[in-house]
Each structure stands twice: as structure tokens, then as C-alpha cells.
N, C-alpha and C positions, 0 to 999 in steps of 0.2 A: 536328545542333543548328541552333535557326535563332533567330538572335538578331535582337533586335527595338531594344535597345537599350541604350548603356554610359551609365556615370557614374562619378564619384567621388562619394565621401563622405569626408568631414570633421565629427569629432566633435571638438565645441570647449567649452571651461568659458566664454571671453569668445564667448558669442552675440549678443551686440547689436551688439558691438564687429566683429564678424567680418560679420555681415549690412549692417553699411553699411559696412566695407572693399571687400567686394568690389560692391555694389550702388551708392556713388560713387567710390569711388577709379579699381575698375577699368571702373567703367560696365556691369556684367553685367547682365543684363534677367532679373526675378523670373518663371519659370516656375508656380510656386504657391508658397504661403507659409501655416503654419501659428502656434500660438505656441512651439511645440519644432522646428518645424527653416522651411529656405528654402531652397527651390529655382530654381537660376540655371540658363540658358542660356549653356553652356560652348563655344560654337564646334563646335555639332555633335553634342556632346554634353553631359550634366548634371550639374553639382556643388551635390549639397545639404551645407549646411553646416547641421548638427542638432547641439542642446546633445547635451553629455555626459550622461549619466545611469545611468553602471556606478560604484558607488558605491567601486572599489577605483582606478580611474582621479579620479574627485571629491578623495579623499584625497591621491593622489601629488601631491609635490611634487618629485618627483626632478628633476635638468635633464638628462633623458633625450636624446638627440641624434637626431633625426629624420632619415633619410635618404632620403625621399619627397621628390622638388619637384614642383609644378605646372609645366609648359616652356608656354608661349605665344610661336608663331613669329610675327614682324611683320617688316613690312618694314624699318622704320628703328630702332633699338634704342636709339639715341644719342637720337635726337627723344623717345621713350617716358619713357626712362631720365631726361630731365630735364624731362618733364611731373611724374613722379612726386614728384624732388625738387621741386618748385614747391609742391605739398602735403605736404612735411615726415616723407615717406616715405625711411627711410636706404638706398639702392642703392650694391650695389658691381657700377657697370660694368666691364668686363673686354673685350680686342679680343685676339684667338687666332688664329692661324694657321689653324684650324680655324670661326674665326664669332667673332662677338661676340654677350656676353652681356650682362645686367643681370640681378643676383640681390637680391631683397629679400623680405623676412617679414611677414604677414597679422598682427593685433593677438595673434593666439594662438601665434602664432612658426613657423607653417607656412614653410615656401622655397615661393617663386613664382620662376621665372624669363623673360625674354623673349630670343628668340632670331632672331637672325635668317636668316631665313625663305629669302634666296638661298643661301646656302652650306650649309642642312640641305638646300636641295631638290639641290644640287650632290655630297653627301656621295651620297644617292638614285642619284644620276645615274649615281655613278662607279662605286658598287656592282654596280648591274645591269650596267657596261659588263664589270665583272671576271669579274662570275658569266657572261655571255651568254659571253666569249671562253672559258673553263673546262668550257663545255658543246661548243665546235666542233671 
């Protein structure tokens, strides 16, 4: 298999609402852009956010619970985390033993979270250090 390249997709009923969540809130640079969907420049890779239009998703109004997030590593999560509240976006930051987070929701109720970036690249670290000693 030789892949050329990934992405998300995100099928949203609020599409206006969602294409300038992520195009100013999170500052994502528009890749192409049609009038049913838009495509962002994800850090390497691409998330197009495209209206919905399966007419049985149109319907539902269930409050079905999502267990998808989008994870975005940064360095400073604290800094991040109250740029976002400064535009009236609700974050619930979190500090873990493990990293700190900030978890907050796209107009369509997506999870975004940002994370930071030293202690996932430190989680990395430790791993390879366990597998490397497990192979000697």
C-alpha cells in the first residue's frame, strides 16, 4: 500500500458555523473550498469539514455522545487554553500526572483537544526505551 495522504472528515448540519470555528478561532489555512464542504490544512495533514447530507443523520436529533476528539499537541496549553477563552469558547483545562490538556467543542459539538506536546513526545520516549530494553 502506498499512501499518498490522510485526513479527517467531519460531516456537520452547522457548516457555516463550523468553517469559521475552525478558519478564525483555530487559525486553520483553507486548502480548497467548495459550497458543501472546506478543506483545512490540519498540521500535516487535512480536515474537511462537509455539510451533512444523509437525510437520516439530517433528521436525528438524538444527543448521541461522540467519542472521537481531534488532539492538537502545542507547546503551551495554558497560553492556548486562555487565548481560546478570550473568544468565549468554554475549555475545560485539566493538569495530569500524565500532561495537560484543554478540551473544548467545535459549533457542532465535535471534542477538540490540545495537549501538550513535551510530555506526549516524553510518553514516546519511554516507550521505545521499554520496548528497546524487552528486545536485549
Amino acid at each position: 500500500m502506498s499512501i499518498k495522504r490522510t485526513g479527517l472528515i467531519l460531516y456537520v448540519k452547522a457548516y457555516k458555523e463550523c468553517v469559521h470555528f475552525y478558519a478564525e478561532v483555530l487559525s486553520l489555512s483553507v486548502l480548497f473550498q467548495n459550497e458543501d464542504l472546506t478543506c483545512f490544512d490540519f498540521f500535516g495533514t487535512y480536515l474537511m469539514v462537509e455539510k451533512e447530507d444523509r437525510l437520516d443523520y439530517l433528521e436525528d436529533v438524538s444527543e448521541n455522545k461522540n467519542y472521537s476528539c481531534l488532539r492538537i499537541n502545542v507547546a503551551d496549553v495554558r497560553a492556548v487554553s486562555e487565548t481560546l477563552k478570550k473568544q468565549n469558547i468554554k475549555v475545560d483545562y485539566q493538569e495530569h500526572d500524565w500532561g495537560k490538556v484543554a478540551k473544548f467543542k467545535d459549533p457542532e459539538g465535535n471534542l477538540i483537544a490540545f495537549k501538550d506536546e513535551g510530555s506526549f513526545a516524553k510518553q514516546i520516549e519511554d516507550y521505545k526505551s521499554i520496548k528497546d530494553s524487552k528486545t536485549l
